[in-house]
NUVEX-848484 format. One record per atom (N, C-alpha, C): x negated, y negated, z. Coordinates in steps of 0.1 Angstrom, whole numbers, plus 2048, in hexadecimal, padded with zeros to 3 digits. Example, Ala and Ser with C-alpha at 12.3 -4.5 7.8 and 13.67 -1.06 7.14 Angstrom:
<nodes>
77C83984E78582D84E77C82184E78081684777780B84777F80084F
</nodes>
This chain:
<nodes>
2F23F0E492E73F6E422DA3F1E482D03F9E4C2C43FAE522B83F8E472BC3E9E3B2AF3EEE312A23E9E342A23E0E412943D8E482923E1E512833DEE5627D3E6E612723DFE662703D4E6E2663CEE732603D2E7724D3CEE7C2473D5E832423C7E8B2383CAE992303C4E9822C3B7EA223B3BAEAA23F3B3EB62383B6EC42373AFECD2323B4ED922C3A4EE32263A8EEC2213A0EF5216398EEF21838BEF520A383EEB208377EFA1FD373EFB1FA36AF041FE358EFB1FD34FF0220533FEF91F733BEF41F4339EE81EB335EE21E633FEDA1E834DED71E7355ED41EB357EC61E9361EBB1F1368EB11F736FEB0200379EA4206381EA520B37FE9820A38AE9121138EE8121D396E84229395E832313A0E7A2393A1E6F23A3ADE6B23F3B4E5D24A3B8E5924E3B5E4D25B3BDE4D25F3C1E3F25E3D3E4025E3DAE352693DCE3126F3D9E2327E3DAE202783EDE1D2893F3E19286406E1728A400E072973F4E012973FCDF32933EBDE72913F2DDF2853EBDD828B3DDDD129D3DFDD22A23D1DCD2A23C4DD229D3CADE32983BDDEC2923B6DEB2893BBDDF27E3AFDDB2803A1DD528E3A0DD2295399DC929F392DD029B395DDD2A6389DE929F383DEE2A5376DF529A369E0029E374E08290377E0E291378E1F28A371E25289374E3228636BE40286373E4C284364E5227E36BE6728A368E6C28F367E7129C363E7E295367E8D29A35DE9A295362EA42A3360EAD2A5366EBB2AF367EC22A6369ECF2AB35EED72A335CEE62AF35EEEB2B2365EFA2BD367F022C335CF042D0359F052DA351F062DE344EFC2D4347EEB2D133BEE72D7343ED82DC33EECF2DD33EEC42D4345EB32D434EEAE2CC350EA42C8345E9D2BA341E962B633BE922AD33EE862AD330E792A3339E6E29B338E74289339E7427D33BE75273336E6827733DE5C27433AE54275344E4B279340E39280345E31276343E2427334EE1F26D34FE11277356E02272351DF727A352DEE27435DDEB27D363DE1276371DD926C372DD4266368DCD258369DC424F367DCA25335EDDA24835CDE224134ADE024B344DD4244338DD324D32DDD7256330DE025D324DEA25C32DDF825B322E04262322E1226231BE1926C321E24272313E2D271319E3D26D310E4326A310E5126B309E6027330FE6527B30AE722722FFE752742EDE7C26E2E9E7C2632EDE8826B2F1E9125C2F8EA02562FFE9D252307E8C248310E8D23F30EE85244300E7D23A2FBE6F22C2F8E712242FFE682182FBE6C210305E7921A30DE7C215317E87215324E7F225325E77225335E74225332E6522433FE5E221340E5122D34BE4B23234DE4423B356E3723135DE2E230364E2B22B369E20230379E1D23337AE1323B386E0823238EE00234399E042273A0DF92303AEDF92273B9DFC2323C8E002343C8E0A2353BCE1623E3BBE2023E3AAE1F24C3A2E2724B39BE2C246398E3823D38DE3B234391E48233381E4D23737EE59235370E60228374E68220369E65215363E6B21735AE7A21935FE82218352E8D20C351E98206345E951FF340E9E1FE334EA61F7333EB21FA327EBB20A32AEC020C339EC621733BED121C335ED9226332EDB22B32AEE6232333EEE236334EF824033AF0124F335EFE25232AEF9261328EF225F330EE525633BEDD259340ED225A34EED725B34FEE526635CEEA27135EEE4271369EDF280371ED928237CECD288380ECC28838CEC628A389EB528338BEB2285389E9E28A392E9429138DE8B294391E84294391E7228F399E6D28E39BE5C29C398E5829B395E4E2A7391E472A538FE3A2B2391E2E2B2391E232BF38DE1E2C1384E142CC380E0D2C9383E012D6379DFA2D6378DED2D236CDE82D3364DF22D0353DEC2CD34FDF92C7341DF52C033AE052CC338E0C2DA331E082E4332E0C2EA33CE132E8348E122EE352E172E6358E222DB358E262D435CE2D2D6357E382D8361E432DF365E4B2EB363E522F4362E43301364E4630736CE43313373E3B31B37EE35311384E2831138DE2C309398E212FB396E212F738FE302E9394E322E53A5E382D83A6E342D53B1E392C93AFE472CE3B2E512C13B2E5B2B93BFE5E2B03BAE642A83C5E692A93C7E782A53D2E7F2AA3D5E8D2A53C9E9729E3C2E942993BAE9E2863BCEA527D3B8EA72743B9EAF26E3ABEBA26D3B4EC926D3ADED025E39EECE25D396ED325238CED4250387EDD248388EE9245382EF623C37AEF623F36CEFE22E362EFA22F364F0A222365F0C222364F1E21B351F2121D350F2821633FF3020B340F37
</nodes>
């Protein structure tokens, strides 16, 4: 099921910003932790960082603390600034049922959007 749809991804110079979004389509999603995941070629999925439903807990990979931001409103939306070229890779929305389950069996993802830091 296709219920995420990120936006927002694209080319960014290293030092730079870049916001993206991610609109769930049905309205019970509001009531799941979701989160960022990223996937660099030949490397493993990883969280990014993970907000609770209400918006008043999150947790954050330690290479991006203090760089990116979570925030939940009518979309979930990562803040990243102070790009690096290792935060090359393709991201991913995501939604569980519990912090625990996120991004494992019975997550929902979203298609992916690309993120390029240039050097």
């Amino acid at each position: 099921q296709a219920l995420l749809l990120e936006s927002g991804g694209g080319l960014v110079q290293a030092g730079g910003s870049m916001r993206l979004s991610c609109a769930a389509s049905a309205p019970w999603l509001s009531r799941y932790v979701m989160g960022w995941f990223r996937q660099a070629p030949g490397k493993e999925r990883e969280l990014v960082a993970a907000i609770h439903w209400s918006g008043g807990g999150t947790k954050y990979a330690d290479s991006v603390k203090g760089r990116f931001t979570i925030t939940r409103g009518n979309t979930v939306d990562l803040q990243m600034n102070s790009l690096r070229p290792e935060d090359t890779a393709v991201y991913y929305c995501a939604a569980g049922v519990d912090v625990r389950a996120l991004g494992g069996q019975g997550t929902y993802w979203g298609q992916g959007t690309q993120v390029t830091v240039s050097s």
